[in-house]
C-alpha positions as CSV (number, residue, x, y, z in Angstrom):
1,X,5.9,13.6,13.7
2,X,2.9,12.4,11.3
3,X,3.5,12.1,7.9
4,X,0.3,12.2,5.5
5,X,1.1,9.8,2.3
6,X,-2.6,10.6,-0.2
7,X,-2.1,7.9,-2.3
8,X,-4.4,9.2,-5.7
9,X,-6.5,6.0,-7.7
10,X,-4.2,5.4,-10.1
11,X,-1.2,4.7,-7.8
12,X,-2.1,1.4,-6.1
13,X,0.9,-0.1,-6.3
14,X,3.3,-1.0,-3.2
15,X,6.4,-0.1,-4.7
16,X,4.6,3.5,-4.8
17,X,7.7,6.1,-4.3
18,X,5.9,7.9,-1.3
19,X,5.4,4.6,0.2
20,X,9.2,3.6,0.4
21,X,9.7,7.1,1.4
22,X,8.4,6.7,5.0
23,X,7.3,3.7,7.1
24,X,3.9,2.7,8.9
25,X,4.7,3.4,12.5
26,X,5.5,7.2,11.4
27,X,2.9,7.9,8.3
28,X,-1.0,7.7,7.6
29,X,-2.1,7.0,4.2
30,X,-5.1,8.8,3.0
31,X,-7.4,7.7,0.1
32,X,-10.2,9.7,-1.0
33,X,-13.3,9.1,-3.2
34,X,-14.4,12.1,-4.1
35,X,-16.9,13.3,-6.4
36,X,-15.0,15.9,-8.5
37,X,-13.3,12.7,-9.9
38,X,-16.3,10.9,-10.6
39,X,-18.1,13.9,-12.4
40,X,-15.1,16.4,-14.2
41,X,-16.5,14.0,-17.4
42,X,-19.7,11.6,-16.8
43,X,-17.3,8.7,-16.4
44,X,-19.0,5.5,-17.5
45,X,-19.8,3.3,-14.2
46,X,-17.5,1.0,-14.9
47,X,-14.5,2.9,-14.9
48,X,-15.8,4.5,-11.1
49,X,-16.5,1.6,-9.9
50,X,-13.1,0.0,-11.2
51,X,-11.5,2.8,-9.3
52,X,-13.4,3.0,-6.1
53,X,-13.1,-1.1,-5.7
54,X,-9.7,-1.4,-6.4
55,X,-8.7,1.6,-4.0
56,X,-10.5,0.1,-1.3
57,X,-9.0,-3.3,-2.0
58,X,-5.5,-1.8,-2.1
59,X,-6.2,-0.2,1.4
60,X,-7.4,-3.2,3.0
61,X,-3.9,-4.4,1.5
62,X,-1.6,-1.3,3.1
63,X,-3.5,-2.4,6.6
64,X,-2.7,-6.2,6.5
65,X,1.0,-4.7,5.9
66,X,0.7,-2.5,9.1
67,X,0.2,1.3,7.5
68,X,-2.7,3.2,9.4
69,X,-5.0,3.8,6.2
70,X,-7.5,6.9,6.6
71,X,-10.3,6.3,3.7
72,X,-13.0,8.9,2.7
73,X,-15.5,6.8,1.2
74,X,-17.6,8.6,-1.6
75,X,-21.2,8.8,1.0
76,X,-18.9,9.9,3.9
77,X,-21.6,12.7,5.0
78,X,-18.0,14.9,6.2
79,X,-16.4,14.6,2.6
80,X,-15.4,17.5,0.9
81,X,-15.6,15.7,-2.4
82,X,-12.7,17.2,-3.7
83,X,-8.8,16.3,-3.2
84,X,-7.6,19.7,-1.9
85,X,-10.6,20.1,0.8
86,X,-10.2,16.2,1.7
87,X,-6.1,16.8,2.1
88,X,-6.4,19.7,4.6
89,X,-9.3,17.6,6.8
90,X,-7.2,14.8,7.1
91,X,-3.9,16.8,7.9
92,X,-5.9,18.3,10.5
93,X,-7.4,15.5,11.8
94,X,-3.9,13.7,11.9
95,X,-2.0,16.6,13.6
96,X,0.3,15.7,10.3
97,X,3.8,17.7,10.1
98,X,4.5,17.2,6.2
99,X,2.7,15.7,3.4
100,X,4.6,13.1,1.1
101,X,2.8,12.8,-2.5
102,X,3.5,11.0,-6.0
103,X,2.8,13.4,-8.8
104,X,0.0,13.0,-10.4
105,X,-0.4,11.9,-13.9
106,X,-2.2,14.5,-15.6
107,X,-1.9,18.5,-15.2
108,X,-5.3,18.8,-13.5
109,X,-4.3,17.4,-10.8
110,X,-1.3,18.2,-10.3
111,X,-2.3,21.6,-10.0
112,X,-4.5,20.2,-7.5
113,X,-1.5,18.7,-5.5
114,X,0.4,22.2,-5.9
115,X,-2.1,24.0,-3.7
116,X,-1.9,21.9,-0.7
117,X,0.6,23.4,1.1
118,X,-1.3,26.6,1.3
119,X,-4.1,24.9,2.1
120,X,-2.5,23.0,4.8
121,X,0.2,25.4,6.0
122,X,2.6,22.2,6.1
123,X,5.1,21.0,3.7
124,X,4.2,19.0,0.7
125,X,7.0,16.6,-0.8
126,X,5.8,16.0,-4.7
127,X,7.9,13.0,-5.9
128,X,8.7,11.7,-9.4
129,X,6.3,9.0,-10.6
130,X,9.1,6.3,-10.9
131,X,6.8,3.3,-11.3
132,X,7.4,3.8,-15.8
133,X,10.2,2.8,-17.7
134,X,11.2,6.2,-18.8
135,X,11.0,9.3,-17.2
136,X,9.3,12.1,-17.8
137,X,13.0,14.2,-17.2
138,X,14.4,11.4,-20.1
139,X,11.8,12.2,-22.4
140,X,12.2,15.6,-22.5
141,X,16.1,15.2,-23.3
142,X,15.2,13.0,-25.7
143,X,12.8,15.5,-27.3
144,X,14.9,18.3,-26.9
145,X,15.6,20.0,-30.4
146,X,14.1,16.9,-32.1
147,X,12.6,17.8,-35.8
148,X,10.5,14.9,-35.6
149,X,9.2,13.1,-32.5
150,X,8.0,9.6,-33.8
151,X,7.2,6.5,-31.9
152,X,9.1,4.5,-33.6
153,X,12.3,6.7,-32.8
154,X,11.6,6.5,-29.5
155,X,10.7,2.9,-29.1
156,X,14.2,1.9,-30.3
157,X,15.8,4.0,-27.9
158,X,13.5,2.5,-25.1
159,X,14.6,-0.8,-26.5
160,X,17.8,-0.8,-26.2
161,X,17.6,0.6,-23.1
162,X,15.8,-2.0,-21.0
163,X,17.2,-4.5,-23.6
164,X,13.9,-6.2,-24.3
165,X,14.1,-8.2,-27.0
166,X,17.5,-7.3,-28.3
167,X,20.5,-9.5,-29.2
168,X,23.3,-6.9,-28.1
169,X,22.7,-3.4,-30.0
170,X,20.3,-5.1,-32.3
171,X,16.9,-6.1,-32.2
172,X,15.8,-9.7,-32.3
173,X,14.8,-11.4,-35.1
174,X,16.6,-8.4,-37.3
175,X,13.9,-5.6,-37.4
176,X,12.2,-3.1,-34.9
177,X,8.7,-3.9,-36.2
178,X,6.7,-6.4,-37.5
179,X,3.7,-4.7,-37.9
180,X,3.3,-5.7,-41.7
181,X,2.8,-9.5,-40.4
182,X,-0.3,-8.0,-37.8
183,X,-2.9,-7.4,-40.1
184,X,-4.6,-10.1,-41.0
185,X,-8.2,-10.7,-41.7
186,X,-10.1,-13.4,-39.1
187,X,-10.5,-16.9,-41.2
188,X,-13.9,-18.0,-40.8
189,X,-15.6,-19.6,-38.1
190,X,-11.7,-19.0,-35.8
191,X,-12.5,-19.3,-32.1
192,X,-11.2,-16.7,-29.6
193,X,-10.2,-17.9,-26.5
194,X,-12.3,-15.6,-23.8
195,X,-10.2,-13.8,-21.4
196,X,-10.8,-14.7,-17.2
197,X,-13.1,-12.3,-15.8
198,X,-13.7,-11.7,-11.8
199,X,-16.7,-11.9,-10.0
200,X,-17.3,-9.1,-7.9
201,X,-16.7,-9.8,-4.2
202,X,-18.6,-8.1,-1.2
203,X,-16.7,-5.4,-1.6
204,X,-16.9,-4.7,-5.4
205,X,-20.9,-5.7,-4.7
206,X,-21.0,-2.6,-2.5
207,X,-19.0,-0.3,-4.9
208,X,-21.5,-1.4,-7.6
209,X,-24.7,0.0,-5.6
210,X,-23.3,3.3,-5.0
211,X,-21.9,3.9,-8.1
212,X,-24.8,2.7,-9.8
213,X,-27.5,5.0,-7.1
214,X,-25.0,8.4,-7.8
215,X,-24.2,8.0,-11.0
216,X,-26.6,5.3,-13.0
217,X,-27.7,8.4,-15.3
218,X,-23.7,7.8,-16.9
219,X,-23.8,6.6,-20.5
220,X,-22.7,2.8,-20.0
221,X,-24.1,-0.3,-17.9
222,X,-22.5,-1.1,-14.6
223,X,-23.8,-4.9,-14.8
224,X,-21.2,-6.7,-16.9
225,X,-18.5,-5.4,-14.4
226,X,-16.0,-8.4,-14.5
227,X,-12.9,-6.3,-14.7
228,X,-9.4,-7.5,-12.0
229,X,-9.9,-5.1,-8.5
230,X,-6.7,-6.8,-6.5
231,X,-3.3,-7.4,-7.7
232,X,-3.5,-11.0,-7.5
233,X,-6.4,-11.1,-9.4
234,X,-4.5,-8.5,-12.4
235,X,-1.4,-11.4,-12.3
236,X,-4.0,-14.0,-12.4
237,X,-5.3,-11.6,-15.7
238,X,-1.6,-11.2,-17.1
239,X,-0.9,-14.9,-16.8
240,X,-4.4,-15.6,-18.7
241,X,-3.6,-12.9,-22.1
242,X,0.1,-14.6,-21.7
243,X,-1.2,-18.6,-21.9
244,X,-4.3,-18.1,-24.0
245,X,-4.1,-15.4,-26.0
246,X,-0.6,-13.7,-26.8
247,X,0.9,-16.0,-29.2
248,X,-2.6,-15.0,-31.4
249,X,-1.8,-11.3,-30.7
250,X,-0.1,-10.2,-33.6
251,X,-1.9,-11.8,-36.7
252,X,-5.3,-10.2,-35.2
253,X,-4.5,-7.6,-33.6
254,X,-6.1,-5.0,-35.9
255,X,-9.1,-7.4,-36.9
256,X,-12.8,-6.5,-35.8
257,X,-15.2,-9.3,-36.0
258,X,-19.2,-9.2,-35.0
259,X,-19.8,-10.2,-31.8
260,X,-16.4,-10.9,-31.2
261,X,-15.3,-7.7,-27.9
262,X,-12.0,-8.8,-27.0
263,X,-10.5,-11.6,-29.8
264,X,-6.5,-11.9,-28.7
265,X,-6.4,-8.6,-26.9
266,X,-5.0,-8.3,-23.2
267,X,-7.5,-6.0,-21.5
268,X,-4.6,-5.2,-19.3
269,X,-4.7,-1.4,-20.0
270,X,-7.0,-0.9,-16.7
271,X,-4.8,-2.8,-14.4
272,X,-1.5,-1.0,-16.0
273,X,-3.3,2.0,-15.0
274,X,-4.2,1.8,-11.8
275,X,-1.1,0.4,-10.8
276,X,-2.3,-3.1,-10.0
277,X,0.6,-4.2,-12.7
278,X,4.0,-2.6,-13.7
279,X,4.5,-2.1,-17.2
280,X,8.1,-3.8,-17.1
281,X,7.2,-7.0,-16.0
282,X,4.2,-6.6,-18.3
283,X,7.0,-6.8,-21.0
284,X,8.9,-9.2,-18.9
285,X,6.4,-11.6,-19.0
286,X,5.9,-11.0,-23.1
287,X,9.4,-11.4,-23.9
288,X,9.8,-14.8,-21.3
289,X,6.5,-16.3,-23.8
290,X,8.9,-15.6,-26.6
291,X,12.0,-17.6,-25.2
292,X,10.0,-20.2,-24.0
293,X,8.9,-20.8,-27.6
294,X,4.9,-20.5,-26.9
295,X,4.7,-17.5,-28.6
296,X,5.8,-16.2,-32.0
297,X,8.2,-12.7,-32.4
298,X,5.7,-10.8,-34.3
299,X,3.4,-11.2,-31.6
300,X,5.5,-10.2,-28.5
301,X,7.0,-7.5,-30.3
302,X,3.7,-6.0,-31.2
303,X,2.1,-6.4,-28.1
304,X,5.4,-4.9,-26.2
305,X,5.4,-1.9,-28.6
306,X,1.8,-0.8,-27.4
307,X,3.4,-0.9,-24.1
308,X,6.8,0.1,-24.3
309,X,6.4,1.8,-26.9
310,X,2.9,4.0,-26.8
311,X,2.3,3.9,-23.8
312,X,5.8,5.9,-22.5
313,X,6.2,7.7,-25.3
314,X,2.3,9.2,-25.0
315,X,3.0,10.1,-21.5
316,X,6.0,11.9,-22.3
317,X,4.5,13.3,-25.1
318,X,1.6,14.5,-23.0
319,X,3.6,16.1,-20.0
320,X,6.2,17.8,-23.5
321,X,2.9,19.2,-25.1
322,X,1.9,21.6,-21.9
323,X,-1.5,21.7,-20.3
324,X,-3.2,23.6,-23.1
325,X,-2.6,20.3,-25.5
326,X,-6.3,18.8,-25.1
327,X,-7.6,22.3,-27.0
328,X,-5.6,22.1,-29.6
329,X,-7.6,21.9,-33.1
330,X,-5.4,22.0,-36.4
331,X,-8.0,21.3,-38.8
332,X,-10.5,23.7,-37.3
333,X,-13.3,21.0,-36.7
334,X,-16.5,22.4,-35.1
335,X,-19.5,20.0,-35.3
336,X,-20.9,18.7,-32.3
337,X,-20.1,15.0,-30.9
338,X,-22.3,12.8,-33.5
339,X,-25.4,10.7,-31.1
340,X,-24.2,8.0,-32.2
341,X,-21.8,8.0,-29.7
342,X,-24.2,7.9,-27.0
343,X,-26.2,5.2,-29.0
344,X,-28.0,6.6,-31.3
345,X,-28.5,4.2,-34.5
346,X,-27.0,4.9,-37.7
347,X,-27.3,1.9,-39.7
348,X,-23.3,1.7,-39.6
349,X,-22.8,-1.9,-38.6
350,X,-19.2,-0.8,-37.4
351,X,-20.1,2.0,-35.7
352,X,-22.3,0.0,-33.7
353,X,-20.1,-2.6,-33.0
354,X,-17.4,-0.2,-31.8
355,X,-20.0,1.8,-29.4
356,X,-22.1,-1.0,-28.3
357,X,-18.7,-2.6,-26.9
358,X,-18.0,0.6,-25.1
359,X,-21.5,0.7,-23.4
360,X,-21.5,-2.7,-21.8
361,X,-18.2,-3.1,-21.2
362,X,-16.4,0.3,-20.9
363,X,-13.8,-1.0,-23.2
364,X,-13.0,-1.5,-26.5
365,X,-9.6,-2.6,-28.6
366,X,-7.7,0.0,-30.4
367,X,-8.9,-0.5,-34.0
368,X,-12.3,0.2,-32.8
369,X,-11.1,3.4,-31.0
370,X,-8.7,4.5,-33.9
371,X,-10.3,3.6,-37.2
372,X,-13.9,3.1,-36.6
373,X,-14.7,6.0,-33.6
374,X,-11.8,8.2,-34.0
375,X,-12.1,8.2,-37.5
376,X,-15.5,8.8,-38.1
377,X,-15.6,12.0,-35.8
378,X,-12.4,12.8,-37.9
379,X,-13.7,12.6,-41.1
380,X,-17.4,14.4,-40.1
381,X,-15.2,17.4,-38.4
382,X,-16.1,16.9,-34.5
383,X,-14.5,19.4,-32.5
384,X,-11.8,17.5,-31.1
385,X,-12.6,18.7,-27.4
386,X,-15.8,17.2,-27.7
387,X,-14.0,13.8,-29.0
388,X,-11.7,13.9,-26.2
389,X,-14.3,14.3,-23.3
390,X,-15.9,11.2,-24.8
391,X,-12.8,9.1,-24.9
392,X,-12.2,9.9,-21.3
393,X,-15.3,9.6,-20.1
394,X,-16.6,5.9,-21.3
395,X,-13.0,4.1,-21.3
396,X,-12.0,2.6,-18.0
397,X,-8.4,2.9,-19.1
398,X,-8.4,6.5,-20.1
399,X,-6.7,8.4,-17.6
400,X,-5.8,11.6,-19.8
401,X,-1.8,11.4,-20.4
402,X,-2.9,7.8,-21.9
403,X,-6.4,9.2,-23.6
404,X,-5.3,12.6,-24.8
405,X,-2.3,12.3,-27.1
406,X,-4.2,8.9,-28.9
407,X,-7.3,11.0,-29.4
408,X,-6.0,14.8,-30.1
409,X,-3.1,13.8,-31.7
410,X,-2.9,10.2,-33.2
411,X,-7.0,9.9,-33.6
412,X,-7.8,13.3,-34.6
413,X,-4.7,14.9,-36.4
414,X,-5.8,18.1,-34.1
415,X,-1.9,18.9,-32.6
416,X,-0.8,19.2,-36.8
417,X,1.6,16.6,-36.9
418,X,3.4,16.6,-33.4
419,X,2.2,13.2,-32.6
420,X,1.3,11.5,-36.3
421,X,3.0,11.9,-39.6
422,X,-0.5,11.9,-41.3
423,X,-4.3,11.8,-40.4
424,X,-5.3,8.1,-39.6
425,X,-8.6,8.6,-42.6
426,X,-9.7,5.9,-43.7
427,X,-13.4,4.6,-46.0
428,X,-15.1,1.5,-45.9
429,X,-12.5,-0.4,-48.2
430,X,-10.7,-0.5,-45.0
431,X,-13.3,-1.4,-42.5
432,X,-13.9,-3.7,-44.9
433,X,-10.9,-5.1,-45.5
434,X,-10.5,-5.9,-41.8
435,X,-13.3,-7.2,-40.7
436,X,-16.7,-8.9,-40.9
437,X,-18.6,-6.1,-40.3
438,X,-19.8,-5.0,-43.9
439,X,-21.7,-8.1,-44.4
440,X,-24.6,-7.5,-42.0
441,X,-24.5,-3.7,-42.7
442,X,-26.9,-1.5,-44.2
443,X,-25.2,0.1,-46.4
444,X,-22.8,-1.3,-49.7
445,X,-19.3,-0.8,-48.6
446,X,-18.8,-0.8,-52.6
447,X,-20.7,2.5,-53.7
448,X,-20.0,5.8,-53.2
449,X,-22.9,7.4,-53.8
450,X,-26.6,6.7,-54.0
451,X,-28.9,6.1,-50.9
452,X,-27.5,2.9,-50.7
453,X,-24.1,3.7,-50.4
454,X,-21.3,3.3,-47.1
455,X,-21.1,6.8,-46.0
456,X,-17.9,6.6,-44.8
457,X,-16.8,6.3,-48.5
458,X,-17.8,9.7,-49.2
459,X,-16.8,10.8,-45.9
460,X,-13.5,9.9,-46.3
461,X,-12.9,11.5,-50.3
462,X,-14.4,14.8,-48.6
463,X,-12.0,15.2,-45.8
464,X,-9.7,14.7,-48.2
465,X,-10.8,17.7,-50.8
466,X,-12.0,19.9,-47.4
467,X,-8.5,19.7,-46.2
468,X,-6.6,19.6,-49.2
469,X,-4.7,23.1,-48.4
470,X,-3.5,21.8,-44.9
471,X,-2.5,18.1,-46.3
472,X,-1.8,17.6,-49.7
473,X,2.2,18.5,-49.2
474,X,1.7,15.4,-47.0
475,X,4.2,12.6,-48.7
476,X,2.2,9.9,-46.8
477,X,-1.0,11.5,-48.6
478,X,0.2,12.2,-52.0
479,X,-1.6,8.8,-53.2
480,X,-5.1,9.3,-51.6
481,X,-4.7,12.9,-53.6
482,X,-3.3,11.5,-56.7
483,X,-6.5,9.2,-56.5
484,X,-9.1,11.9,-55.6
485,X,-8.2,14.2,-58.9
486,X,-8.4,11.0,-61.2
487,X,-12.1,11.2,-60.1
488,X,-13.8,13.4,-63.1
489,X,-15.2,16.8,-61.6
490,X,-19.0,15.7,-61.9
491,X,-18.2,12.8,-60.1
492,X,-16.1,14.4,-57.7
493,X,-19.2,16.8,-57.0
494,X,-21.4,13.8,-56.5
495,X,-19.3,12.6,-53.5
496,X,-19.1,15.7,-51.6
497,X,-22.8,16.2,-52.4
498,X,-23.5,12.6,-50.3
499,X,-20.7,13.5,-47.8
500,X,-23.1,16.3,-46.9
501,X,-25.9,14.3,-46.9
502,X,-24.2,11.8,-44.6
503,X,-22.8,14.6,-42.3
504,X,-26.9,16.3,-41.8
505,X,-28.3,13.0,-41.1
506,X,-25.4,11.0,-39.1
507,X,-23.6,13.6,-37.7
């Protein structure tokens, strides 16, 4: 009596629920690189090779622990290069009786995971994903005849349910959110403590050559590949943001500065992901900074709301939304992807920053992905399909329950509200406003128009007057309307004159 356990790349973690359902004299674990996963978007190499290490890492681990591990590598000559095919040669090859699984995290391949027992004739067990703090069952009793399904409704519920940072019923330090007390600008000439990175081992070394001779055509460079592959090496990265850079978390945390690719963020996001760390003692760790007085409350709450907050409540909200969210498209944006993306100059200093971060390093914080790259393609009406692809394809974090609702709904307005209570628009005054970036641009961040002038000023005043039927009943908009019809009507045609300009030539 064989048991087959696939264990999928983002579920390397040994408290895995398919894992304590069986033990190693009486299961084989399967792990599979395959190339449908490598090429369903042209992931950047850093994110496959992420993957691929870390998998094979964690399956060195399961055999120092006793399981029988059965691993397809990616240039196995027999590989079927897709789960389904590389589930029903190993059941074979095992003589394996029933197939245990955790459910994948996103509908594609789940649906994957539905067809194996017709593929295999044997019985597939598809258990909960237990490893978050809320379930996917919890979230949908929670949203169940909800008006209004914010993140901040949610987070307090979350909150007082694992009781992080809360005196009793109420929260610590008297409010939910200090998020008015995380937006400073950098002082000049402030010095960021740089994160630990990891060398790659022998086995990382290997990953790296393959991935680079398969896939090397993939927008982004495989070289500055430094990111945690092992568990021990993702505590070592925890302990690192925790010491170094946490207590600096919340002043900066929506700053961009030149030059600058990480400043106080965590870079945790791909180790959460793969499994390598837990999200609870993610927050654990956060919340035991705050107690032991090394790091201030408007830090650790902020950082613990990215996690406990949006990160459960977009996976919930992704599973809620169905498997036809990602095509959703409210505003009926059609244009292309802008090159830029792929690296294409502009002259937007910004711009450049945000993209050049995601080429070398397949990462960037979430300021960059929200207000400079989400929010451009937002205001020069990308299809949102396209938008999405890109996210998921150059990020090493974005698996697409994480990606999808931050770039279809919170990035791109394109599910009409479910997710955001307003379009995250924005001009140069912001960019400006929080960050470094307008001084070495090429444009003037204070004009509107003229050949001279920030396009994303423009850009911003003609979303605004292209959308003004689907927004202006908007309450959270009502100023940025009130302030687009004090502009005379010449003027007003000026604007949307650049903005066209701007969209021809950038977009």
């Amino acid at each position: 009596m064989t048991t087959l356990i696939p264990i999928l790349g983002d579920q390397l973690s040994h408290s895995l629920a398919s894992l304590r359902a069986a033990t190693p004299a009486s299961a084989v674990v399967l792990m599979m690189e395959v190339t449908e996963e490598a090429t369903y978007v042209p992931h950047h190499p850093q994110k496959i090779a992420l993957f691929f290490s870390a998998m094979r890492h964690f399956a060195d681990e399961l055999r120092s622990l006793g399981w029988t591990v059965d691993y397809v590598a990616l240039d196995d000559p027999a590989n079927a290069q897709d789960f389904a095919g590389e589930v029903s040669r190993a059941a074979a090859r095992h003589a394996a009786t029933k197939i245990v699984t955790v459910a994948a995290g996103e509908w594609r391949v789940l649906d994957s995971q539905q067809t194996w027992a017709d593929r295999t004739g044997l019985p597939v067990s598809i258990l909960d994903d237990d490893r978050f703090i809320f379930s996917i069952t919890s979230f949908m009793a929670w949203a169940k005849g909800r008006k209004r399904m914010t993140m901040e409704d949610f987070y307090r519920v979350v909150r007082r349910q694992t009781g992080l940072l809360m005196d009793g019923d109420q929260p610590i330090g008297g409010q939910w959110n200090f998020d008015q007390e995380n937006r400073k600008s950098v002082p000049k000439g402030h010095r960021f403590t740089p994160p630990v990175r990891f060398a790659p081992d022998a086995v990382t070394s290997d990953v790296m050559a393959l991935v680079a001779g398969r896939f090397g055509n993939h927008f982004g460079s495989i070289d500055g590949f430094r990111w945690a592959v092992t568990r021990t090496q993702a505590l070592e990265a925890l302990d690192d943001f925790v010491r170094h850079r946490l207590a600096g978390f919340g002043d900066y945390q929506d700053a961009m500065v030149t030059g600058e690719d990480v400043l106080n963020h965590s870079l945790l996001s791909p180790a959460l992901n793969t499994g390598l760390l837990l999200p609870l003692e993610v927050c654990q760790a956060a919340q035991a900074a705050y107690h032991a007085g090394t790091a201030p409350l408007n830090a650790v709450e902020g950082f613990i709301r990215q996690i406990l907050g949006w990160r459960e409540y977009v996976r919930g909200l992704y599973w809620f939304a169905g498997p036809d969210y990602t095509s959703r498209n409210h505003l009926n944006a059609t244009r292309p992807l802008p090159a830029a993306y792929w690296g294409a100059p502009t002259g937007l200093k910004c711009l450049a920053e945000a993209v050049d971060n995601t080429r070398r390093n397949s990462s960037a914080h979430h300021i960059q992905r929200l207000m400079i790259l989400g929010n451009f393609a937002m205001l020069v009406g990308t299809d949102p399909a396209h938008v999405h692809r890109w996210y998921l394809a150059v990020y090493a974090d974005a698996l697409e329950w994480v990606e999808a609702p931050n770039v279809i709904g919170m990035s791109q307005f394109a599910d009409g509200g479910l997710m955001s209570t307003k379009p995250y628009a924005a001009g140069g005054a912001y960019v400006n406003r929080m960050s470094n970036h307008c001084k070495s641009c090429a444009y003037d961040v204070k004009q509107r128009t003229g050949p001279k002038a920030c396009p994303l000023n423009s850009l911003y005043w003609d979303f605004l007057a292209r959308h003004e039927d689907a927004l202006k009943n908007n309450q959270r908009l009502w100023r940025m309307y009130d302030g687009w019809r004090r502009f005379a009507p010449d003027e007003q045609v000026r604007i949307r004159e650049q903005a066209a300009d701007s969209m021809a030539t950038l977009a």
